[in-house]
C-alpha positions as a printed NumPy array, in Angstrom:
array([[-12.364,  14.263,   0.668],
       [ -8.825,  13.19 ,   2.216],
       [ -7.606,   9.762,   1.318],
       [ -5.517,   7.776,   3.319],
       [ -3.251,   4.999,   1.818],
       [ -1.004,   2.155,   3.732],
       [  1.505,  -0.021,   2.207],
       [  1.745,  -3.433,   3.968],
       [  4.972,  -4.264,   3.509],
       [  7.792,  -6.471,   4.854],
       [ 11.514,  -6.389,   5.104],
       [ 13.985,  -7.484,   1.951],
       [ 11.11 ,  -7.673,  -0.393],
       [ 11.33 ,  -6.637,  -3.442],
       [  8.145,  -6.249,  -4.699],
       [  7.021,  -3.903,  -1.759],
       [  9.963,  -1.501,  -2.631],
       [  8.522,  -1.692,  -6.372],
       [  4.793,  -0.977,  -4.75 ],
       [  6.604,   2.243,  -2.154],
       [  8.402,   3.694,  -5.356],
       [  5.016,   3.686,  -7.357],
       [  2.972,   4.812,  -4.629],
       [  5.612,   7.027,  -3.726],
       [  4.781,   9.045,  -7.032],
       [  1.387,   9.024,  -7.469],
       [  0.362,   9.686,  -4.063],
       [  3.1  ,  12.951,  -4.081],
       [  1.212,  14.026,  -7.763],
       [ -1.824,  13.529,  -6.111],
       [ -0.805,  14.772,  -2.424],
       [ -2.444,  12.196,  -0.761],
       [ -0.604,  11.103,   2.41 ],
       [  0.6  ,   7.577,   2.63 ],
       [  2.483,   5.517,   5.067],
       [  4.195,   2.005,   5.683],
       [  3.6  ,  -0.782,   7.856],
       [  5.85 ,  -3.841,   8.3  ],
       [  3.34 ,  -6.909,   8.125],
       [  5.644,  -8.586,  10.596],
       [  5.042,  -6.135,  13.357],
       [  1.507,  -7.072,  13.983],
       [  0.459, -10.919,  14.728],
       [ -2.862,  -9.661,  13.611],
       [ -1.635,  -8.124,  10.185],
       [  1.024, -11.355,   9.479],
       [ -2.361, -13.318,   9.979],
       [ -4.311, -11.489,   7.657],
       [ -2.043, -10.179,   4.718],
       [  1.444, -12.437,   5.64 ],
       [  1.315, -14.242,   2.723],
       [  0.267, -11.397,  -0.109],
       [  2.428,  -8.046,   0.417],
       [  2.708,  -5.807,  -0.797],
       [ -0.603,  -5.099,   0.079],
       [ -2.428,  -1.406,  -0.458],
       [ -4.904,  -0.418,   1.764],
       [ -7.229,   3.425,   0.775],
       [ -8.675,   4.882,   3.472],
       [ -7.975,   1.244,   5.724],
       [ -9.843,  -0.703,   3.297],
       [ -7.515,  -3.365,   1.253],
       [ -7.844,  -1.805,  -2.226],
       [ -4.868,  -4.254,  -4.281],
       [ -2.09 ,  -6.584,  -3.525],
       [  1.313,  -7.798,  -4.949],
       [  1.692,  -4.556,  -7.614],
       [  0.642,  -1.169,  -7.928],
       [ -2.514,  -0.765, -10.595],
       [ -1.686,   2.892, -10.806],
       [ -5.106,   3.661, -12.808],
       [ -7.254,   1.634, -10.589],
       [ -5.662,   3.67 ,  -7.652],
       [ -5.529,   7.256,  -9.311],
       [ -9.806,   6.321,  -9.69 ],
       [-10.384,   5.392,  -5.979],
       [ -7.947,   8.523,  -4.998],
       [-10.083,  10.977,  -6.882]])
């Protein structure tokens, strides 16, 4: 099966460039495909996830927020 992750994200924050660098890594060990959208973009995504990105989304379901748990995602990537 072929898993899909997003990174909410939003501009000058830290913590999302933390969450791109990890995911960044284990999605290219895995070869999964992921992408980026800015939370700001989107009134609908600012209303839903404004106030916790980073968030991580697998397969467009929200799977973690604020940090990377790298063996929680390697599990749900398998």
């Amino acid at each position: 099966m072929s898993h899909r992750v997003t990174l909410i994200t939003r501009v000058d924050c830290h913590a999302c460039e933390r969450a791109a660098a990890d995911l960044e890594r284990i999605c290219g060990e895995l070869g999964v495909p992921w992408e980026t959208q800015d939370v700001d973009s989107d009134r609908e995504l600012r209303a839903e996830y404004g106030d916790r990105v980073p968030v991580i989304l697998v397969d467009g379901e929200e799977h973690g927020y604020w940090s990377v748990e790298e063996d929680r995602l390697r599990a749900a990537l398998a």
